[in-house]
C-alpha positions, 0 to 999 in steps of 0.5 A: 816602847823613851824607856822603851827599847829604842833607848838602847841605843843612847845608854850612856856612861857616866861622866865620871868614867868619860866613856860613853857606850854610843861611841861603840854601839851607836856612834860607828865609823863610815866604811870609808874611812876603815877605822876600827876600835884601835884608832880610838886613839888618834880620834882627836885629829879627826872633826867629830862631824866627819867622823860620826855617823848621825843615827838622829832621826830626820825632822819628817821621821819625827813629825810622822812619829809624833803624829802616829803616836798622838792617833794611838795615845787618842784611841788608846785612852777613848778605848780603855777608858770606856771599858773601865767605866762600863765595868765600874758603873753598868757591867760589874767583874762577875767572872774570872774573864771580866777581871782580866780584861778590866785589869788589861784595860787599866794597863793599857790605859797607863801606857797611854797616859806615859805615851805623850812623855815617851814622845816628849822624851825622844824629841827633847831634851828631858828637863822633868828630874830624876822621879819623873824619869824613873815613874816613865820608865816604870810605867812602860816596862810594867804595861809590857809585862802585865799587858802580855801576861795578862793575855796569856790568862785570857786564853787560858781562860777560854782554853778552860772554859769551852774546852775543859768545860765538863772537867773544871765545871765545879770550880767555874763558881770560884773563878772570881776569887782565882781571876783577882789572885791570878791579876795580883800575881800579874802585877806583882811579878811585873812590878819584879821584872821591871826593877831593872829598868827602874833602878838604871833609869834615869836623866843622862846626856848623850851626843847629839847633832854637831856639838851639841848634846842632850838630856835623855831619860835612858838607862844609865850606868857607871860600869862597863861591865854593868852595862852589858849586863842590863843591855842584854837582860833587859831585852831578852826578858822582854823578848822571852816574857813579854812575847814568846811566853805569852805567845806560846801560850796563846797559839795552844790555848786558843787552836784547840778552841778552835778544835773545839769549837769547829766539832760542835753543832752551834750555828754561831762556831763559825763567827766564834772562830774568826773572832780567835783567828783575829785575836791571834793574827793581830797579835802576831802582826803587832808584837813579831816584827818588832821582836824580831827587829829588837832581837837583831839590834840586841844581837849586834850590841857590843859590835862594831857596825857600819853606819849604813846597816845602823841607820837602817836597823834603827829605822826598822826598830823604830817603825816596828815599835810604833806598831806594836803600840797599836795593840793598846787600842785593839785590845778593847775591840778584840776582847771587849766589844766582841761580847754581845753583852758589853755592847749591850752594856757600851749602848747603855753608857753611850745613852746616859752619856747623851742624857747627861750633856742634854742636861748639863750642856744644853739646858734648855732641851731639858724643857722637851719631856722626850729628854726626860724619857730617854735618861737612864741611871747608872745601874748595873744591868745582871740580868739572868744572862750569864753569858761571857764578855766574850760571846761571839 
């Protein structure tokens, strides 16, 4: 989500102070042996082998990982990136909605290009320097928290227009300008909350398997009581921001969409309502197992824990998180494609694009008269049909 939250579990110590948070948090004893907090001590009798407990994932669990990633970071980039470029080249942002989406793809889209170094980052050791490490931990935090609210200004952009319709009918014509301050507040108050993660963020070495060690672009701090502090405030604020608000206002906004639109006589309510239903339940699916599994790890910070339960929740943490991924490569299929207009508008780029390697990559087919025929330029198609990127 790596910055994400799995680096909760290798924040380290600096070694001025030669104490490392894995050997309390992450790094437990095995119930066999019954050592608590107070054996601290006599540690030096012990091989540290023996004595760990090994939270490294197994090489199947990487490779599967890895793979999972790859397919998303594909999707996700292929996605996100046809959206903007219909919005830059064909469709243009003409109302408050578009501006949202646009804005939500580019997130999206930065996410996706930080997603090969995440990836990087927890199966290697971090050799890229101290601004490269900040800028991944940057780029993930604010994608959580701009991605999210942004969301939250989609419903609330559908609430407003279909079921305060008659009310904010006047203002409809300002949207544009309220969609860009509303999209500039997004960033900025991402950019605010990231903070934290950028400031401790940074290359720190960590145990690794036997004696070895490894460089990790991690959350890094030089005081025990600085640590506790940013373990707990960073992923309770994504918890609450990144999920719950977004989550509340989501479920509002959009059942009384669905209010309104199933006490309506349009012939199209019922396909509108099932494109809601799937908005919220793959929104649900996504980010709830994943929040519920960073809530349990955080909640077991500072405790000591058997080895056993650590393995299992870090492996759940893991798989849950890979799944919230997902939502990156979604978001185009939910709130893009969905318009009968953007698709109309995707046709148009799909065909250029076609016209384009006809001329470029296969020269010799521009001789056929028919190639010429099909070519189109990029212009912007504004027809009279104001109907929103979101028509069912």
């Amino acid at each position: 989500m790596e910055l994400s939250t799995s680096n909760y579990d290798n924040w380290t110590m600096s070694d001025d102070d030669n104490w490392t948070t894995p050997d309390y948090d992450n790094w437990t004893m095995s119930n066999d042996d019954n050592w608590t907090m107070s054996n601290y001590d006599n540690w030096s009798d012990y091989d540290p082998d023996e004595v760990l407990c090994n939270l490294q994932l197994d090489p199947e669990e990487i490779m599967a990982q890895a793979y999972t990633q790859a397919i998303i970071c594909a999707f996700g980039l292929m996605g996100n990136t046809l959206v903007i470029l219909t919005y830059a080249f064909y469709k243009r942002t003409k109302t408050m909605t578009d501006v949202y989406l646009f804005n939500m793809a580019v997130a999206d889209l930065l996410f996706v290009l930080a997603l090969p170094f995440i990836t990087y980052n927890e199966q290697h050791n971090w050799s890229m320097g101290l601004v490269s490490c900040k800028i991944l931990g940057a780029a993930y935090s604010v994608n959580l928290y701009s991605g999210m609210l942004l969301l939250a200004c989609i419903s609330v952009d559908r609430y407003i227009a279909i079921v305060q319709a008659r009310r904010f009918f006047g203002a409809r014509s300002r949207t544009l300008t309220y969609g860009r301050i509303t999209c500039c507040a997004v960033w900025v108050f991402a950019v605010l909350l990231t903070l934290p993660t950028f400031i401790y963020t940074k290359p720190s070495e960590g145990p690794g398997l036997g004696t070895s060690a490894v460089v990790t672009c991690q959350l890094s701090f030089n005081e025990h009581e600085t640590a506790r502090l940013i373990k707990l405030l960073v992923p309770s604020l994504q918890m609450s921001i990144g999920f719950l608000l977004p989550l509340v206002v989501m479920m509002f906004c959009y059942f009384s969409v669905i209010g309104t639109l199933l006490r309506t006589q349009s012939s199209q309510r019922h396909k509108a309502v099932r494109v809601v239903l799937a908005v919220v339940v793959v929104f649900i699916v996504c980010h709830l197992p994943y929040n519920v599994a960073l809530m349990n790890h955080t909640m077991s910070l500072f405790k000591v824990r058997s080895c056993a339960v650590e393995r299992i929740k870090l492996r759940v943490l893991a798989f849950s998180r890979g799944v919230a991924y997902l939502h990156c490569c979604l978001n185009p299929v939910l709130y893009a494609f969905v318009g009968v207009k953007f698709r109309s508008h995707f046709q148009q780029i799909m065909r250029d694009l076609w016209c384009i390697s006809k001329k470029y990559i296969y020269p010799a087919v521009r001789s056929s008269r028919g190639t010429s025929d099909v070519c189109v330029s990029f212009k912007s198609s504004d027809g009279n049909n104001n109907m929103s990127s979101f028509s069912a």
